[in-house]
C-alpha positions as CSV (number, residue, x, y, z in Angstrom):
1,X,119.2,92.8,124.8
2,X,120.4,92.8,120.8
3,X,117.8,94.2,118.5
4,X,115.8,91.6,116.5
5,X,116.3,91.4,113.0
6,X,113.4,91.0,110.5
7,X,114.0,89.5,107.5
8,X,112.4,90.6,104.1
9,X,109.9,87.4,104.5
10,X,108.9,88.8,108.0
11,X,108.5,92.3,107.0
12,X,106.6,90.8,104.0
13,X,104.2,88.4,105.9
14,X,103.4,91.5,108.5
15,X,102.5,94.2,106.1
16,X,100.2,91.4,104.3
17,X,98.5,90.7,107.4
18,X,97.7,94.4,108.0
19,X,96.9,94.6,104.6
20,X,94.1,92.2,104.9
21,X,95.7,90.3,102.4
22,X,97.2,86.6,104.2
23,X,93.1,86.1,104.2
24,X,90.1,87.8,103.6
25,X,88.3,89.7,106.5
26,X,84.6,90.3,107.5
27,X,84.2,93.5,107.7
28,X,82.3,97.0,106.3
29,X,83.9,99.0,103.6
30,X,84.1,102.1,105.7
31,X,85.7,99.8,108.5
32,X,88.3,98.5,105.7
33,X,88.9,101.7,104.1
34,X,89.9,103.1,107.6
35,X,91.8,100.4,108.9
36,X,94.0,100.9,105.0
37,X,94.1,104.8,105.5
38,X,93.0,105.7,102.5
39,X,92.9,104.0,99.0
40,X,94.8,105.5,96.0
41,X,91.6,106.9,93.5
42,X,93.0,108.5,90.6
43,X,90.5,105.9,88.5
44,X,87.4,105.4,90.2
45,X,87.2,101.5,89.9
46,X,90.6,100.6,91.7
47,X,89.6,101.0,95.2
48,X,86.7,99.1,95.1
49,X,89.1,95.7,93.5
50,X,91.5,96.7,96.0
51,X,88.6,96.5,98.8
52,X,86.9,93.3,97.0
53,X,90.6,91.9,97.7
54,X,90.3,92.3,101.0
55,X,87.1,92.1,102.5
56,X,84.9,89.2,102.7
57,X,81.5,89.4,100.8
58,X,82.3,92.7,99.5
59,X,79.9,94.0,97.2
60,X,80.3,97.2,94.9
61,X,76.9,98.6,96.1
62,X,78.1,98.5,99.1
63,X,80.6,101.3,98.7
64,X,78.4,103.4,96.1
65,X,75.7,103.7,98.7
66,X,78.5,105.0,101.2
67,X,79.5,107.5,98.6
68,X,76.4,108.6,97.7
69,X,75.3,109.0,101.8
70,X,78.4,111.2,102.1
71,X,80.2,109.0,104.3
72,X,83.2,108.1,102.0
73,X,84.7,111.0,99.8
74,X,86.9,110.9,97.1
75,X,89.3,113.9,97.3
76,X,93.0,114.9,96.9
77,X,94.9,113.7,100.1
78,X,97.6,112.0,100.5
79,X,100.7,113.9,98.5
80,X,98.0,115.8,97.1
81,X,96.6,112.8,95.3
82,X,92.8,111.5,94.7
83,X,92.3,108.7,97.7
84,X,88.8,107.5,98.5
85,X,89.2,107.8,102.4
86,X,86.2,107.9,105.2
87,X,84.4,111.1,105.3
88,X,85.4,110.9,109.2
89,X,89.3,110.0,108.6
90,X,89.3,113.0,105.9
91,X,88.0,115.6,108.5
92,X,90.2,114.4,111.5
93,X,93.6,113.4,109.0
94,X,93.4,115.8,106.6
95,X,94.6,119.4,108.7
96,X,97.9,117.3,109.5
97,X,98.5,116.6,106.0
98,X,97.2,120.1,104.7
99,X,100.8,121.8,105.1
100,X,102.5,119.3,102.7
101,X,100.2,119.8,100.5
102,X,100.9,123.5,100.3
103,X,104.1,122.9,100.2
104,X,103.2,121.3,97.0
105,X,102.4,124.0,95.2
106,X,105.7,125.9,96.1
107,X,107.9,123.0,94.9
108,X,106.0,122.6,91.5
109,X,105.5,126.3,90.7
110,X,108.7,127.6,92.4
111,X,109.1,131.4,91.5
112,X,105.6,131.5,89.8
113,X,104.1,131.1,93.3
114,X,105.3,134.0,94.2
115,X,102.7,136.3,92.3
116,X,99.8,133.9,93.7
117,X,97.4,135.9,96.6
118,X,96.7,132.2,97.4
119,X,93.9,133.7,100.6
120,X,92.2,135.3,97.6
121,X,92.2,132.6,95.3
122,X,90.6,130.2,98.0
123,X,88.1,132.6,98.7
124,X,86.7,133.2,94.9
125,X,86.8,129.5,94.6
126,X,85.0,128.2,97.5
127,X,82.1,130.6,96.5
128,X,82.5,129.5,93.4
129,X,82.0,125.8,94.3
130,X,79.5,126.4,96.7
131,X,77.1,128.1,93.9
132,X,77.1,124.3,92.4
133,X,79.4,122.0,92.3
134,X,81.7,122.3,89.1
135,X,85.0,120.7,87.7
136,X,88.3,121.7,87.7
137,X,88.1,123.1,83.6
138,X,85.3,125.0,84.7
139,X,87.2,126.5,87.3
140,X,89.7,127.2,85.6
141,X,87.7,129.0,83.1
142,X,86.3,131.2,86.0
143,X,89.5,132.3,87.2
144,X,90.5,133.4,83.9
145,X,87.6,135.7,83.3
146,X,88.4,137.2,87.1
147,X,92.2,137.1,86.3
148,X,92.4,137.6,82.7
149,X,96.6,138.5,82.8
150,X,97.0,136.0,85.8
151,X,98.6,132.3,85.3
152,X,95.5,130.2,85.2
153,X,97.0,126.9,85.8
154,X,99.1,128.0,89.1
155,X,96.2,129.5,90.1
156,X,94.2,126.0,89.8
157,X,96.7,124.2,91.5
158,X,97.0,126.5,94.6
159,X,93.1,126.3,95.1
160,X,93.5,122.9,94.6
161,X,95.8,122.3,97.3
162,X,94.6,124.8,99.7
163,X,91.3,124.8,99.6
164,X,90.4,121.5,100.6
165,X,87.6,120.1,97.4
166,X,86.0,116.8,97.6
167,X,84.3,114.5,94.7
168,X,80.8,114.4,94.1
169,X,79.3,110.9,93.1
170,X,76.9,110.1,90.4
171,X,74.8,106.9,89.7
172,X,77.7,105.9,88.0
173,X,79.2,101.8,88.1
174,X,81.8,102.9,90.2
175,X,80.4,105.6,92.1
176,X,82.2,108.4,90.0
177,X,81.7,110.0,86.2
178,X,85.4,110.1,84.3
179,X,85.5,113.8,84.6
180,X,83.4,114.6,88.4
181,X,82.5,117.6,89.8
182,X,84.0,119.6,92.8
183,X,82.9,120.8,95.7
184,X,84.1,122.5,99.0
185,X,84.6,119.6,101.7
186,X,83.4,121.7,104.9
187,X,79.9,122.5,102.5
188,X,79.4,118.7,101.7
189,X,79.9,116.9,104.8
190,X,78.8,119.6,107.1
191,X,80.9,119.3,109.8
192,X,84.2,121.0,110.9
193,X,87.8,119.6,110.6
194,X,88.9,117.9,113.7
195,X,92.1,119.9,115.6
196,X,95.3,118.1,116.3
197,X,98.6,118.1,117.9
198,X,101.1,116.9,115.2
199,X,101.3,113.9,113.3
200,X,101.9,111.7,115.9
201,X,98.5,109.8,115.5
202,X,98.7,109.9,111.7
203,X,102.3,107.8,112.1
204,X,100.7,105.5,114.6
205,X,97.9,105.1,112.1
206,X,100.4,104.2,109.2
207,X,102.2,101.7,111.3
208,X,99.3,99.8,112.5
209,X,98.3,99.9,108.4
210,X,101.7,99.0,107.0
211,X,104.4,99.0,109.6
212,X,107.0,97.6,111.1
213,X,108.6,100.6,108.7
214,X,112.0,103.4,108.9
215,X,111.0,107.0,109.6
216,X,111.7,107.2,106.0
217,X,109.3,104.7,104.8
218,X,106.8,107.0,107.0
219,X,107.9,109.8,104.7
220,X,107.8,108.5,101.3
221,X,103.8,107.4,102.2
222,X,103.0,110.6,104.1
223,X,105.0,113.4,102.7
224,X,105.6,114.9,105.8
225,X,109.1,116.0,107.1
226,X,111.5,115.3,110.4
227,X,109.9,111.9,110.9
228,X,112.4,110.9,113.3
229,X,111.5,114.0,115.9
230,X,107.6,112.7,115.9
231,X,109.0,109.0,116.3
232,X,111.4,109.5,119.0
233,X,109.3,110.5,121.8
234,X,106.9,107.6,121.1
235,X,109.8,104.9,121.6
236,X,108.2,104.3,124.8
237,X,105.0,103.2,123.3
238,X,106.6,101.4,120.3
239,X,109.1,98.3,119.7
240,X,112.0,98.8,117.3
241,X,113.4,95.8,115.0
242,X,116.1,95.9,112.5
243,X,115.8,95.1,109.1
244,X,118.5,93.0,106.9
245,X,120.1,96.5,106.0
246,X,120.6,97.2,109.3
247,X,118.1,100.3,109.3
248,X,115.8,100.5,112.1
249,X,112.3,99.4,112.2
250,X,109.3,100.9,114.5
251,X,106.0,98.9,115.2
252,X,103.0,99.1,117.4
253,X,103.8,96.6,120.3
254,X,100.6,94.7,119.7
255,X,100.3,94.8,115.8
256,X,100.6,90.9,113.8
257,X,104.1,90.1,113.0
258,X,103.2,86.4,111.3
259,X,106.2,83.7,110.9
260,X,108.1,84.0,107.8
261,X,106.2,80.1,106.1
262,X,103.2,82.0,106.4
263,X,101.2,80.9,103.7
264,X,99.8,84.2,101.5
265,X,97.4,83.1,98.7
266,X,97.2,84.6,95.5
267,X,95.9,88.3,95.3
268,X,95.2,90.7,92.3
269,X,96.2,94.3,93.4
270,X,94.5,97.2,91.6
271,X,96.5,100.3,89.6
272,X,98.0,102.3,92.2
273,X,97.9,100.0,95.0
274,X,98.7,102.2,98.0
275,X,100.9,98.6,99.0
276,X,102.8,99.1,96.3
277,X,103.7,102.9,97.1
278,X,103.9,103.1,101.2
279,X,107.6,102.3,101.5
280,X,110.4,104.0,100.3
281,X,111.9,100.3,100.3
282,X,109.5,98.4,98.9
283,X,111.2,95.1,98.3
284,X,108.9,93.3,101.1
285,X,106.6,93.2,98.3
286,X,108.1,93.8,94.8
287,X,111.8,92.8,93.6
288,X,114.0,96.0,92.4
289,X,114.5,94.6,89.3
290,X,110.9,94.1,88.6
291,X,109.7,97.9,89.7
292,X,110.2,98.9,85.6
293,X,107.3,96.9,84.6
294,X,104.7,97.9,86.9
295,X,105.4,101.5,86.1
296,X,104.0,103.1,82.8
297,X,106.3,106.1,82.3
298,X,104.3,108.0,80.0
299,X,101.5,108.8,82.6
300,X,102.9,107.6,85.9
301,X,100.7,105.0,86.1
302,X,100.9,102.2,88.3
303,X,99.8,98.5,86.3
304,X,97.0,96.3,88.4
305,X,99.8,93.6,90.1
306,X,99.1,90.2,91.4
307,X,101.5,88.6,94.4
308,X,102.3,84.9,94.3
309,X,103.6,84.2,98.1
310,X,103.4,87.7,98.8
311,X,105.5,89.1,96.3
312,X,104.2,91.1,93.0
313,X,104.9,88.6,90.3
314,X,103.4,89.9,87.5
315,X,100.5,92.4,86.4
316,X,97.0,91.9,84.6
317,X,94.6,93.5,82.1
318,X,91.2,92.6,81.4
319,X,89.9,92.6,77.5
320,X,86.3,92.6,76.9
321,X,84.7,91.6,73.2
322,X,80.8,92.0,73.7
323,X,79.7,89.2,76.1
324,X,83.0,87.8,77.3
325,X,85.7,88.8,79.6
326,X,89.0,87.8,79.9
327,X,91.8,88.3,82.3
328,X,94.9,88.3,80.8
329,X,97.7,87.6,83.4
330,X,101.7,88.6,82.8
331,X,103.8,87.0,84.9
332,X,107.6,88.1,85.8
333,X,109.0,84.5,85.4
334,X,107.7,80.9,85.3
335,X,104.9,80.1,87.7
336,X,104.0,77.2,89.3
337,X,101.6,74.9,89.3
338,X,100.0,75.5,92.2
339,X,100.5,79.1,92.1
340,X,99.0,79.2,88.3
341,X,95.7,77.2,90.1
342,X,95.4,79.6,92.3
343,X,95.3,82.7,90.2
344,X,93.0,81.1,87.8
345,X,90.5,80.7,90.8
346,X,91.3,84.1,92.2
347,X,91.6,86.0,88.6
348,X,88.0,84.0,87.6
349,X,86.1,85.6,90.7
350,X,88.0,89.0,90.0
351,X,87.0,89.0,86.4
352,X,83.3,88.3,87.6
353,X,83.4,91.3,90.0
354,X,84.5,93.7,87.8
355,X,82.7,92.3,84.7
356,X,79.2,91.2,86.0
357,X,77.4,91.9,83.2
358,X,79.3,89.4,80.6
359,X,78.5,86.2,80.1
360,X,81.8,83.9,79.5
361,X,85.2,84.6,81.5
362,X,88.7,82.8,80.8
363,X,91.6,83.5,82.7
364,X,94.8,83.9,80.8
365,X,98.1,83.5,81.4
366,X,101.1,85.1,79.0
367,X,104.6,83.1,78.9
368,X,107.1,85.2,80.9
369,X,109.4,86.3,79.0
370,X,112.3,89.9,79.1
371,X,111.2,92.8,80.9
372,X,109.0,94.9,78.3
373,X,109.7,98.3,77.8
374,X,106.3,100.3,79.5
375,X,105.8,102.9,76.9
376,X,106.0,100.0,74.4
377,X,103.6,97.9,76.6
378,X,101.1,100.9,76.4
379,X,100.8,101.2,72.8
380,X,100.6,97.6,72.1
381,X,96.9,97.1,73.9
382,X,95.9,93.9,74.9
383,X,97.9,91.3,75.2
384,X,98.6,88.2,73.2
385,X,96.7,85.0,73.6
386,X,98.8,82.6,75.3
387,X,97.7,79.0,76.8
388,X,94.8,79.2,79.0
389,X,95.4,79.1,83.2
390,X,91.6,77.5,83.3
391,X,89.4,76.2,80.6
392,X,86.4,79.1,80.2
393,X,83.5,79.5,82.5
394,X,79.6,80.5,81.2
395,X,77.4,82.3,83.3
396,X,77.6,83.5,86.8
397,X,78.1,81.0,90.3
């Protein structure tokens, strides 16, 4: 029987539905951070947009109070990367991922890890932490004084990725100060990592989150090596596809693969979208020639995205002058009309999440016009008034 090919469409309309993102689902933030993973966190407001995208009713208390109860943590996971992720998926996912995230420190201080006593460094840290919980500068700080000749910052990062550190929340909007405090994971949840055999239930995790994907798309998202040895004795619990390329696909049997007319609404996608960085081809959602301009060189950010029929077609800011808000939308090319309809409803409800407190929003859309240089985009700041999607809206619905 010949393989079945999936076309870009398919692929596209099946990671959506995963995704959460073909419609809105009813569900509890922990239940939608876990059926995602993880969500990227290196700001502390993008995963709650990216949960407000997907879940219906979601409120930003919501996941504060779940911070603040210590039952979602912020902490370096994934590629060694801030994610806010369950405080049950961090204990049972994180001893898989722990050995690429030494292998982190090897890669970025080569020879310079060599002079590291990495079991000695953990241990001054994590009694370090567990006196209070304390940043990364003041860390830092303490291992110069104990290390005065040592190389400070390899010595951070090696505590950093083998000592495994979580976030502690304030009062804050968004559940975390700019600059937050550390403190040993084990010490703030209280219970013990969960054991494992292998990644095998990490991979089944990623496909049911963003599959049907290539043992390198597994990879990219994870870090982790020899994909294909985990993957090939679960063929008999999988189905394989083929994509345009060729390459093969794997999928859970029983995961949604919707019809290529599926409709997909309009969705704003926050910085660092983990949709936007799970692939190693990522073309189900974002055009090659379009990956430039969601990319700010400078600092490796990620821009917030929006898709139009599934597809990132441009990226947003917000600007805020005392009691108004705006969202200022960028698209890739000419929009249509019903596509520009539905991101000024969309973009209006977004701007009065993350803006509650002002009283007028306008949604605003830029003419497309050449791809914009991303350093250059950065330094010019908000972006020029252009005709409005929607006329203004006063007060809140």
């Amino acid at each position: 029987m010949p393989t079945v090919t999936l076309t870009r469409r398919e692929l596209s309309r099946a990671t959506l539905a995963r995704q959460m993102l073909l419609s809105r689902e009813r569900a509890t933030a922990v239940h939608g951070l876990e059926r995602l993973i993880a969500l990227q966190a290196q700001l502390a407001r993008p995963p709650f947009i990216g949960l407000w995208s997907r879940l219906a009713g979601f409120r930003r208390e919501e996941l504060v109070q779940l911070v603040l109860r210590r039952e979602v943590v912020r902490a370096p996971f994934l590629r060694g990367t801030l994610h806010l992720v369950s405080a049950k998926d961090y204990l049972d996912l994180h001893p898989i991922l722990a050995p690429v995230l030494h292998a982190a420190v090897r890669s970025v201080l080569r020879e310079r890890a060599d002079a590291l006593d990495v079991e000695r460094l953990v241990a001054e840290a994590r009694a370090y932490f567990d006196e209070e919980p304390r940043t990364m500068d003041e860390l830092r700080d303490h291992l110069a004084q104990l290390h005065p000749e040592g190389d400070i910052r390899a010595m951070a990062l090696a505590v950093r990725m083998h000592l495994p550190v979580v976030q502690v929340p304030t009062e804050a909007a968004w559940g975390y100060p700019g600059t937050a405090d550390f403190a040993p994971a084990g010490s703030w949840l209280g219970k013990p990592f969960g054991e494992h055999d292998g990644p095998r239930a990490l991979v089944l995790r990623y496909l049911a989150s963003f599959g049907p994907a290539t043992a390198t798309d597994v990879q990219t998202w994870s870090g982790l090596a020899r994909i294909k040895d985990v993957l090939q004795p679960l063929r008999e619990r999988l189905c394989t596809f083929r994509d345009e390329r060729g390459r093969e696909l794997f999928d859970l049997p029983d995961a949604p693969r919707p019809p290529a007319d599926t409709a997909a609404p309009a969705r704003f996608l926050p910085d660092y979208d983990n949709l936007l960085l799970a692939h190693a081809d990522r073309t189900r959602i974002i055009a090659d020639e379009h990956r430039g301009r969601i990319l700010l060189s400078a600092n490796l950010r990620i821009l917030p995205t929006f898709l139009v029929d599934g597809f990132v077609a441009g990226t947003w800011t917000v600007e805020r002058k005392k009691a108004s808000a705006a969202l200022v939308l960028a698209p890739f090319e000419a929009l249509s009309r019903e596509a520009r309809e539905q991101l000024a409803e969309e973009g209006e409800a977004l701007l009065r999440f993350v803006e509650e407190d002002a009283g007028a929003f306008e949604v605003r859309l830029e003419k497309p016009g050449p791809a914009k240089a991303p350093a250059a985009r950065a330094k010019g700041g908000g972006a020029a008034k252009a005709p409005a999607a929607r006329a203004k809206g006063r007060g809140h619905r």
